[in-house]
NUMIDREN-678573 format. One record per residue: x, y, z of N, C-alpha, C, O in turn. Coordinates in Angstrom, 1 decimal, decimal comma. Atoms other than C-alpha are relative to their C-alpha. Example, Ala and Ser with C-alpha at 12.3 -4.5 7.8 and 13.67 -1.06 7.14 Angstrom:
<rs>
     n_xx     n_yy     n_zz    ca_xx    ca_yy    ca_zz     c_xx     c_yy     c_zz     o_xx     o_yy     o_zz
      0,9     -1,2      0,0     12,3     -4,5      7,8      0,9      1,2      0,0      1,9      1,2      0,7
     -0,9     -1,1      0,0     13,7     -1,1      7,1     -0,8      1,1      0,8     -0,3      2,2      0,9
</rs>
This chain:
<rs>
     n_xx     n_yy     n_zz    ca_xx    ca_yy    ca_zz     c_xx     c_yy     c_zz     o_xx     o_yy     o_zz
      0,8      1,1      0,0     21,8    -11,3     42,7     -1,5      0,4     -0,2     -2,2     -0,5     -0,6
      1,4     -0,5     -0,3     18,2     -9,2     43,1      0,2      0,1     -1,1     -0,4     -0,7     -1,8
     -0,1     -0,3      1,3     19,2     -7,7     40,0     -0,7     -0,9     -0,9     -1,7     -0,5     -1,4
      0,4      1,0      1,2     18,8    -10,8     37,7     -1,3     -0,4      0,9     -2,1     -0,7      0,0
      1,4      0,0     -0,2     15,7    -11,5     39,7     -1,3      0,9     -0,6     -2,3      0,5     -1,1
      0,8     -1,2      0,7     14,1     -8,1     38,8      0,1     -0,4     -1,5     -1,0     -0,1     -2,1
      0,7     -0,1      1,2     14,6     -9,0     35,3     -0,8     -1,3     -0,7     -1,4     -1,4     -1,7
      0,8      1,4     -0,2     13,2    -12,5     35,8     -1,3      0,8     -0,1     -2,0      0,6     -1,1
      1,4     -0,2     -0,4     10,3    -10,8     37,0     -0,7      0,7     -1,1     -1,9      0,7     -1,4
      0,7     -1,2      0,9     10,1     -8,1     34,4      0,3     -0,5     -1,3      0,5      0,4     -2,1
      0,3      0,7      1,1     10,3    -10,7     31,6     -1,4     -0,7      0,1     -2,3     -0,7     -0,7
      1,4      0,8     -0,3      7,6    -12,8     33,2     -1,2      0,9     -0,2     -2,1      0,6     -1,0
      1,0     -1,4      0,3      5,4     -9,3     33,5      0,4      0,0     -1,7     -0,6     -0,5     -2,2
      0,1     -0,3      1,5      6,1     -8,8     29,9     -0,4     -0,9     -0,9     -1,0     -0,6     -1,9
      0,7      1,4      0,9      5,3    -12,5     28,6     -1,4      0,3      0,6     -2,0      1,1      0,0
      1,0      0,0     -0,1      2,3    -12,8     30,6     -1,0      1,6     -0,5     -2,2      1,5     -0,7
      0,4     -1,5      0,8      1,3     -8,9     29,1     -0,3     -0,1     -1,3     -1,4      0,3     -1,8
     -0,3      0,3      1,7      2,2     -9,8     25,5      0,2     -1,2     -0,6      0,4     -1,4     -1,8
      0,3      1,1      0,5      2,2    -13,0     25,4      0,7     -0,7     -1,3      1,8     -0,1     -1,4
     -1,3      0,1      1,3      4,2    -14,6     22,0      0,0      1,1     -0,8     -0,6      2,2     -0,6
      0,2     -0,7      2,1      4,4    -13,0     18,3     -1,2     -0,7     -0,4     -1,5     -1,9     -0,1
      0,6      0,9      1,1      1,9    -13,6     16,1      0,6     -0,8     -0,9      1,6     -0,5     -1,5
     -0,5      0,7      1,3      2,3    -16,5     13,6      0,1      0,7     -0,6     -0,4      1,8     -0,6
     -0,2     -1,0      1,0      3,7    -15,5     10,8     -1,0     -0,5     -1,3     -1,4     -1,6     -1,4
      0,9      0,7      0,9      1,4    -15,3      7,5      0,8     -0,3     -1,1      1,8      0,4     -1,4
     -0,8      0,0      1,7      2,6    -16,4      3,9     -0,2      0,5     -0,7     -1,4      0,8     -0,8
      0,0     -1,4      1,6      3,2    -14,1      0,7     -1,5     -0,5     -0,1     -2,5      0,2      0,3
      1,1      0,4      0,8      0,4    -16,6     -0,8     -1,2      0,4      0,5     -2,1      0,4     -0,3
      0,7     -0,2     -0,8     -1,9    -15,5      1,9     -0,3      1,3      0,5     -1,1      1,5      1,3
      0,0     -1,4      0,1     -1,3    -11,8      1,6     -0,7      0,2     -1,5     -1,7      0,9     -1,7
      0,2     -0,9      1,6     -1,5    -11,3     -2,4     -1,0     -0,6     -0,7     -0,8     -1,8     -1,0
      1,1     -0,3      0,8     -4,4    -11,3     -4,1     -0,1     -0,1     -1,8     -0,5      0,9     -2,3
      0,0      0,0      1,5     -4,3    -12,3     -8,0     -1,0     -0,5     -1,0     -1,6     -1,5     -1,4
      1,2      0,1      0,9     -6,5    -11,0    -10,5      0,2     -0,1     -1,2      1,4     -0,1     -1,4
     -0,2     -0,1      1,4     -6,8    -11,1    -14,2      0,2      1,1     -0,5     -0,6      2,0      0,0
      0,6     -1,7      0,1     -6,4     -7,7    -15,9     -1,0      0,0     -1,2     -1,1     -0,9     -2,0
      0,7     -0,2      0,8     -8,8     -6,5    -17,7      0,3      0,4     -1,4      1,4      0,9     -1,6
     -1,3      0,0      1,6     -8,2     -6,4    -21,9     -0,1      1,9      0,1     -0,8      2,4      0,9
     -0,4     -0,7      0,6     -7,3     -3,3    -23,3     -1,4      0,9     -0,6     -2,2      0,1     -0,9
      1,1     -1,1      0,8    -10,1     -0,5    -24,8      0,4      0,8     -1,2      0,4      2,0     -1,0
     -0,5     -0,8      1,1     -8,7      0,5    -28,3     -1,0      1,3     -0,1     -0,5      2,4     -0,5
      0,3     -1,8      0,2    -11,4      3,5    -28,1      0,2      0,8      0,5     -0,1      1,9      0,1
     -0,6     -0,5     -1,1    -10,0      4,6    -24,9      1,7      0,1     -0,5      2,2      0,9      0,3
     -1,3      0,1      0,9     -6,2      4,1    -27,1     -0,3      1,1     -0,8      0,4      2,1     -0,6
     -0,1     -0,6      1,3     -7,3      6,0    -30,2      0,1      1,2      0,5      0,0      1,6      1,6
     -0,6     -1,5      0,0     -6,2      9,5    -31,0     -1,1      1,0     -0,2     -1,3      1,1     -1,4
      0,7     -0,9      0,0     -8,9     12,2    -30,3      0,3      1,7     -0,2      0,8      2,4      0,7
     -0,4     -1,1      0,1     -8,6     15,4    -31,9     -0,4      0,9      0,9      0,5      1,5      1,5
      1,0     -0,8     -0,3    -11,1     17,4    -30,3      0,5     -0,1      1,4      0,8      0,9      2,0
     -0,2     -0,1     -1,2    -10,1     15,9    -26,8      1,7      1,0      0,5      2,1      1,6      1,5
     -1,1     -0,4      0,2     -6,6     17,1    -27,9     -0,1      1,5      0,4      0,5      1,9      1,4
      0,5     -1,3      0,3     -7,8     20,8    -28,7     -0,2      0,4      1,2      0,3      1,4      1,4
      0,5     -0,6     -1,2     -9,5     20,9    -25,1      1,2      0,2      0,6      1,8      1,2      0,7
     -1,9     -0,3     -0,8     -6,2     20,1    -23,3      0,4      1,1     -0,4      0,2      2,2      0,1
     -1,1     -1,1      0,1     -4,2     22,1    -24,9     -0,7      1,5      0,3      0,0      2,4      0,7
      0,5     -0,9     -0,2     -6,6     24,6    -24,6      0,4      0,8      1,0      0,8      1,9      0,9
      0,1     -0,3     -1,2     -6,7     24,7    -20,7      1,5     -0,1      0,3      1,9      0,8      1,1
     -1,0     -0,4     -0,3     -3,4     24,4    -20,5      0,8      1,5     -0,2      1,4      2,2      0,5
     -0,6     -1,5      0,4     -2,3     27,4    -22,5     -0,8      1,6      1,3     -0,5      2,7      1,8
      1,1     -1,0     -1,2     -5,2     29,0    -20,2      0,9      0,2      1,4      1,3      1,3      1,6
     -0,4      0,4     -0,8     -3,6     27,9    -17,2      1,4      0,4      0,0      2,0      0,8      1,1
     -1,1     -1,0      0,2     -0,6     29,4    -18,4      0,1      1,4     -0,2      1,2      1,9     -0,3
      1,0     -1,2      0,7     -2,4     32,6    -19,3      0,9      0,7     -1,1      1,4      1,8     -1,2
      0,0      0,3      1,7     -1,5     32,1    -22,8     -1,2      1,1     -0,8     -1,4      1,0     -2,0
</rs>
């Protein structure tokens, strides 16, 4: 019978300690929605020269 008293008590210690849960929040209330930004076709196009460098440092990097 003390038994289930003790855990009476050491519920009550634990509510009054911690008290409920937090509410819970909603997706819509977490996520954040932006637009994306367009596209940069000159950031797209094919650069030789940038090409050349890569490969460069790579072959380097390999000690090529």
């Amino acid at each position: 019978m003390e038994e289930h008293t003790t855990q009476d008590s050491g519920s009550a210690m634990r509510h009054a300690r911690f008290g409920a849960l937090p509410e819970r929040i909603a997706y819509e209330d977490m996520v954040e929605v932006k637009e994306a930004s367009p596209r940069d076709p000159a950031r797209d196009a094919h650069d030789p020269e940038g090409v050349r460098n890569l490969l460069t440092c790579l072959a380097w990097d390999l000690g090529l």
